[in-house]
C-alpha positions as CSV (number, residue, x, y, z in Angstrom):
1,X,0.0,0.0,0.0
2,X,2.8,2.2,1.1
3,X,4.1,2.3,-2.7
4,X,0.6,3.9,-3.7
5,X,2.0,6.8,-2.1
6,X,5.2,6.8,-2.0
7,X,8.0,5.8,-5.1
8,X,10.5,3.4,-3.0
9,X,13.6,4.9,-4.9
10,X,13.5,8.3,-3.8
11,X,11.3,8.0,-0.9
12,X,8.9,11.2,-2.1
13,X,5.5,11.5,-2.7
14,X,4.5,10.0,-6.3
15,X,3.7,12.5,-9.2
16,X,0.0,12.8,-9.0
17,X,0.2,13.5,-5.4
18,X,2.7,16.4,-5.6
19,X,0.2,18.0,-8.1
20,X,-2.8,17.7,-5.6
21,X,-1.3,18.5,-2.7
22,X,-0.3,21.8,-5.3
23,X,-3.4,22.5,-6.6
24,X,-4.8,22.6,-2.6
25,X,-2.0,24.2,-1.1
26,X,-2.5,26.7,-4.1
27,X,-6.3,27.2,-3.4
28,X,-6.4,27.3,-0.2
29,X,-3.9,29.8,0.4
30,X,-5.3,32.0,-2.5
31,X,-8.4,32.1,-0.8
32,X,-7.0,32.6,3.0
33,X,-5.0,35.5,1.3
34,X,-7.6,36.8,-0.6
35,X,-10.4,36.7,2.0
36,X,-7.8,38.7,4.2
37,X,-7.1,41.4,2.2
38,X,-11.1,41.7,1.6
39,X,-11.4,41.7,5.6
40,X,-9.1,44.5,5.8
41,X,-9.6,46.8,2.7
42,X,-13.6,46.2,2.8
43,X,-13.2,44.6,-0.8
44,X,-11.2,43.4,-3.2
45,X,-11.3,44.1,-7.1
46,X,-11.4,40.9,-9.1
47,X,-8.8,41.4,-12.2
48,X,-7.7,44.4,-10.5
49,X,-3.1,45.0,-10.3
50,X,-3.6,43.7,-6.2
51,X,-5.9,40.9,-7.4
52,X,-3.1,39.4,-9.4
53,X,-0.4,40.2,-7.3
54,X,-2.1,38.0,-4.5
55,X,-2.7,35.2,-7.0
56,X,1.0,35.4,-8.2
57,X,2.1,35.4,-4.3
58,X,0.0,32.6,-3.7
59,X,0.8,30.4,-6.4
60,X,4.6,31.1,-6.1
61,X,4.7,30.0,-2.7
62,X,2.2,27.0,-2.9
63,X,5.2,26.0,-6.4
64,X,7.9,26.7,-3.7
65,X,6.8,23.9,-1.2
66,X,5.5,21.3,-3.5
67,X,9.3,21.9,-5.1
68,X,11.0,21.7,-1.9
69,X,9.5,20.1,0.7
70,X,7.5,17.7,-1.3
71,X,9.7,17.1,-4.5
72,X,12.8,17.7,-2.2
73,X,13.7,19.6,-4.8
74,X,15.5,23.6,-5.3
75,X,12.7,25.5,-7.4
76,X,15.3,26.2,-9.9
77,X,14.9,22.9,-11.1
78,X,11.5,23.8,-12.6
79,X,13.5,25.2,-14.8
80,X,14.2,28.6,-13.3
81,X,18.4,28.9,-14.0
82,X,19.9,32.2,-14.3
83,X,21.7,31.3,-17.8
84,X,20.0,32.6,-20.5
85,X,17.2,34.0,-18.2
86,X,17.5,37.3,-19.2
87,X,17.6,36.5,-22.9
88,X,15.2,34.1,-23.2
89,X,12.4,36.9,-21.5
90,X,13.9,39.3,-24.1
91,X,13.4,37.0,-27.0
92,X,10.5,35.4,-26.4
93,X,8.8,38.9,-25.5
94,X,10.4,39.8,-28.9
95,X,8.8,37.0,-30.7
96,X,5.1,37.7,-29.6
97,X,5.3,41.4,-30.4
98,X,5.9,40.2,-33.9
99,X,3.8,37.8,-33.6
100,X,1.0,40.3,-32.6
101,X,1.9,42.8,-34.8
102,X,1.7,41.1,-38.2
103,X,-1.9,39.7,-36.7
104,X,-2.7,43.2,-36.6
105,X,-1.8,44.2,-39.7
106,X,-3.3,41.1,-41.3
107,X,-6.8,41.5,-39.8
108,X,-6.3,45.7,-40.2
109,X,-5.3,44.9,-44.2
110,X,-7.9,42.5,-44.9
111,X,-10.3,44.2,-43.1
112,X,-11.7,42.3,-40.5
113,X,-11.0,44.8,-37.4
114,X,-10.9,48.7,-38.1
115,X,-8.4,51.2,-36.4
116,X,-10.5,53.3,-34.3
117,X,-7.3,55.9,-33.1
118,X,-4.5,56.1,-30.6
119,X,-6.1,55.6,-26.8
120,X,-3.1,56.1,-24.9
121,X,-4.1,53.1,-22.5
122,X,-7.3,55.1,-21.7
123,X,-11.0,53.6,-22.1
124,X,-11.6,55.5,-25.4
125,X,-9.7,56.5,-28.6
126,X,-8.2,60.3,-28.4
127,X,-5.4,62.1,-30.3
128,X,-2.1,62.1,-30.2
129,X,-2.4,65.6,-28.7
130,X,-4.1,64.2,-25.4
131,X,-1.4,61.8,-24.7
132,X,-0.6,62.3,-20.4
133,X,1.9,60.9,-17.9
134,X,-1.0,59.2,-16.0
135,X,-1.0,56.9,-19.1
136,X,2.3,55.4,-18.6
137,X,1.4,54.3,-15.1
138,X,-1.9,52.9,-16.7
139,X,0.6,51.3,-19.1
140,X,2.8,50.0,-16.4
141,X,0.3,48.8,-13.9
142,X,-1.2,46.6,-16.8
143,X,2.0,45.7,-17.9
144,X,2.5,44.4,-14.2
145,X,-0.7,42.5,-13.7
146,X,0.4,40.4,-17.6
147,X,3.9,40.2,-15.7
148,X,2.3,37.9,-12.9
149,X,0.1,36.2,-15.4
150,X,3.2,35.0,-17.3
151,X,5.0,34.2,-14.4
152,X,2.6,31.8,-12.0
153,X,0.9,30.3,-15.3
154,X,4.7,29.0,-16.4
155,X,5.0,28.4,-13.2
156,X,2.0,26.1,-12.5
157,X,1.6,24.7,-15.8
158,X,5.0,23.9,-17.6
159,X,6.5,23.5,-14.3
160,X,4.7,21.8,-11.5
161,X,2.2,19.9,-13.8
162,X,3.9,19.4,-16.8
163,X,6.9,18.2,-15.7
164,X,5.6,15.7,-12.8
165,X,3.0,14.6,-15.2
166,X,5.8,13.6,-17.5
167,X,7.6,12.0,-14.8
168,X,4.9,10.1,-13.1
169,X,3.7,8.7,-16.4
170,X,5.4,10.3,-19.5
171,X,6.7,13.3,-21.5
172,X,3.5,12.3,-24.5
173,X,1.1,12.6,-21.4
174,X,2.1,15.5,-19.6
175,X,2.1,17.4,-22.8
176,X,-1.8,16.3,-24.0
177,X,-3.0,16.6,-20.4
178,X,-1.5,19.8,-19.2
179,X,-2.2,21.4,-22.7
180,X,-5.8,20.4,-22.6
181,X,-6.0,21.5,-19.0
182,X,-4.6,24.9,-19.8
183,X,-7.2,25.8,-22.6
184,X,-9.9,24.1,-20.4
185,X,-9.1,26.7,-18.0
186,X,-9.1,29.7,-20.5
187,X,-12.8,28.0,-21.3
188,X,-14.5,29.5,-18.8
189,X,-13.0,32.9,-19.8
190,X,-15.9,35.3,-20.9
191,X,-17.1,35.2,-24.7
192,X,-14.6,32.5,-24.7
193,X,-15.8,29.3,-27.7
194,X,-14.8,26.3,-28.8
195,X,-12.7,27.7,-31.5
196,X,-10.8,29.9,-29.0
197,X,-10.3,26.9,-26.5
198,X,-8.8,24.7,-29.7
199,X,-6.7,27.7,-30.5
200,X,-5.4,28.4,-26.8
201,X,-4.5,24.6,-27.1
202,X,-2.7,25.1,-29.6
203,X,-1.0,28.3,-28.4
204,X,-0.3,25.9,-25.2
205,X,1.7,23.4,-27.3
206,X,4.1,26.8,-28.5
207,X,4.7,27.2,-24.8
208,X,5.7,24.0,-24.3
209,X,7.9,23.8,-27.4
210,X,9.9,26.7,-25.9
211,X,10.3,25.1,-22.3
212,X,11.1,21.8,-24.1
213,X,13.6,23.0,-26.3
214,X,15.0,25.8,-24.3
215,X,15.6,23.8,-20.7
216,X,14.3,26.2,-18.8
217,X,11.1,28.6,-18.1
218,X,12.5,32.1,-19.1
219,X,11.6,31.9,-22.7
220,X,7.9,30.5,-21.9
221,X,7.5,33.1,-19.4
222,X,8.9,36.3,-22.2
223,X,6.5,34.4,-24.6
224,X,3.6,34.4,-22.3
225,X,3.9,37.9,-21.1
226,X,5.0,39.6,-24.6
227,X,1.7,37.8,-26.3
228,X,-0.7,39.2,-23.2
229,X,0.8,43.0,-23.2
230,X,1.1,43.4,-27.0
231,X,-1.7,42.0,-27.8
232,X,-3.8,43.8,-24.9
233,X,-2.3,46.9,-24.5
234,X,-0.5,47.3,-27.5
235,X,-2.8,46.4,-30.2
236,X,-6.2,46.8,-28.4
237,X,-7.6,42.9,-28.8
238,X,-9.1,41.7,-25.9
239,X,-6.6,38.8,-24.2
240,X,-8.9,35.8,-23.7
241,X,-11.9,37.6,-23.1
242,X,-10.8,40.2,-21.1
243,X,-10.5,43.9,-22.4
244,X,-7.8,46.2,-21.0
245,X,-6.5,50.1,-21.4
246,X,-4.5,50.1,-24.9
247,X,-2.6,52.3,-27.0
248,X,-4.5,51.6,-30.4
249,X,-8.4,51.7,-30.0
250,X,-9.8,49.0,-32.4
251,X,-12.9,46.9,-33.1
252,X,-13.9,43.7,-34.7
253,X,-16.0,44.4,-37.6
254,X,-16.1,40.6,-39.2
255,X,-17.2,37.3,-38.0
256,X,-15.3,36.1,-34.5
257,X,-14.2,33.5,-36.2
258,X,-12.0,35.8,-38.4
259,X,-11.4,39.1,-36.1
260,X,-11.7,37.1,-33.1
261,X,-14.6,39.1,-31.5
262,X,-14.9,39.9,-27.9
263,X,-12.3,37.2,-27.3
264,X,-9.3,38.6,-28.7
265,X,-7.0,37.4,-31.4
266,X,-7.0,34.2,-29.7
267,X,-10.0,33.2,-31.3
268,X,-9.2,33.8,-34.7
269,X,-8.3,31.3,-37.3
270,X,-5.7,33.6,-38.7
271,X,-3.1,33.3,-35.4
272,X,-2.6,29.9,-36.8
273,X,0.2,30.2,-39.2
274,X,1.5,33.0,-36.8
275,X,2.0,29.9,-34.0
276,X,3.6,27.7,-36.2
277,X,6.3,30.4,-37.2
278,X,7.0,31.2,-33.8
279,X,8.1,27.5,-33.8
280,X,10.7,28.1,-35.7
281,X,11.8,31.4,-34.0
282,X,12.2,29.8,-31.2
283,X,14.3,26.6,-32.8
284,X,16.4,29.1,-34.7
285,X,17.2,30.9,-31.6
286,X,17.9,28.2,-29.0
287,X,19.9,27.0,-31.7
288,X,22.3,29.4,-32.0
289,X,22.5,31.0,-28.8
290,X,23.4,27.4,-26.6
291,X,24.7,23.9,-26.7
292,X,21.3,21.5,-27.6
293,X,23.1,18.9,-25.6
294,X,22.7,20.8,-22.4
295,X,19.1,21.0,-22.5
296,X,17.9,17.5,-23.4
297,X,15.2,18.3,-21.0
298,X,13.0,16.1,-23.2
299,X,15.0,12.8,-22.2
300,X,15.6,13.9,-18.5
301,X,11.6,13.8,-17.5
302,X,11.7,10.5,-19.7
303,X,14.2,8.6,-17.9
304,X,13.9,10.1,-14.6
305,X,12.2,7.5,-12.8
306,X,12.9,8.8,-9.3
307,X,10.6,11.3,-9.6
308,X,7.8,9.1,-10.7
């Protein structure tokens, strides 16, 4: 019975308990935290900058001791090594704002969204001539809440589930279940459809690509938080159903399935050739900026079976 629980090599908890004792340490303290702050500021905004901070907070620490003290792991092995780091956030940030950009300028050219004018991370378009200062901290604060996004999604999702999924039964696995978990979740995001949800699937699978092939979390974390601020508050989508302050005011003026409608570009069928590039970004750029050998992370979560 003991071995239910417990993998005799290693003497640690077994995969799929690591991830549930995660996903309740995660809950659980979210809510303790949350429910505190509401006690003490009389309420709490959901979506708001403080909102997000106490759900990156929460997940951060609830991924620090499943790593620790029930992996009996450092957290650094998620995948969270200083070489590269700073590189990899640059270039994967880099890769989404083209990304995003040449989805603009698709939809804009073929006339599926139209340019309304320059909001200056306000709620409506104005001129250039009203820009303010009190737009960059608009511009910042939002910048910080896609900051948190990035970082506890990567976090919770291509590190503690993907990769103990992968260990406690295979890379093949951990890929379909944490991908199909991850768009599952976006789901219940407002206007979100079935389209979206197949999209953000496959938008998953790019994330994974770039932890797989990069060995570490950086480069899904700059991709992550590049494709939320650009395509938020740069280019005025919505980002999974959720609308934000941007600096170009635009609206969808074709079928969702083409602009992507109140969802955001993310449920359009036109970000598909724009993921599959980014594929090769990525390959070209782990590729010439490391050794492959070091980061045959792929092989590691296969034959690791202490971890199972």
């Amino acid at each position: 019975m003991k071995n239910v629980f417990i993998n005799p090599n290693s003497q640690i908890l077994r995969a799929g308990w690591r991830i549930l004792i995660f996903i309740l340490l995660f809950a659980t303290l979210n809510m303790g935290l949350t429910s505190g702050v509401r006690f003490i500021l009389g309420s709490l905004k959901g979506g708001g900058a403080l909102w997000f901070f106490l759900l990156g907070i929460t997940a951060t620490v609830a991924v620090w001791i499943t790593t620790k003290y029930i992996s009996k792991q450092p957290v650094k092995s998620l995948g969270l090594k200083g070489t590269y780091a700073l590189k990899d956030l640059f270039i994967g940030i880099l890769i989404s704002a083209v990304i995003m950009a040449l989805m603009y300028g698709t939809l804009l050219g073929l006339g599926f969204i139209e340019f309304e004018g320059l909001s200056w991370w306000k709620d409506d378009a104005h001129t250039l001539s009203n820009f303010t200062t009190a737009g960059v901290w608009v511009a910042l604060t939002v910048f910080f809440q896609f900051v948190i996004v990035a970082w506890w999604e990567e976090l919770a999702f291509r590190g503690i589930l993907l990769q103990n999924i992968a260990r406690g039964l295979n890379l093949k696995w951990g890929i379909i279940i944490s991908t199909i978990g991850f768009g599952l979740i976006h789901a219940l995001n407002p206007s979100a459809t079935i389209l979206s949800t197949v999209l953000i699937m496959i938008i998953t699978l790019k994330l994974v690509y770039a932890y797989l092939k990069s060995g570490q979390l950086w480069l899904p974390i700059g991709l992550h938080l590049g494709w939320n601020f650009f395509q938020a508050s740069i280019f005025g989508f919505a980002s999974s159903g959720h609308k934000s302050p941007s600096l170009i005011a635009q609206n969808p003026i074709a079928s969702d399935w083409l602009s992507g409608g109140e969802f955001g570009a993310e449920n359009s069928v036109f970000i598909a050739p724009f993921i599959l590039g980014s594929f090769y970004l990525m390959h070209v750029w782990v590729k010439y900026s490391r050794d492959l050998k070091k980061n045959n992370i792929a092989d590691f979560l296969i034959s690791n079976d202490n971890f199972k």
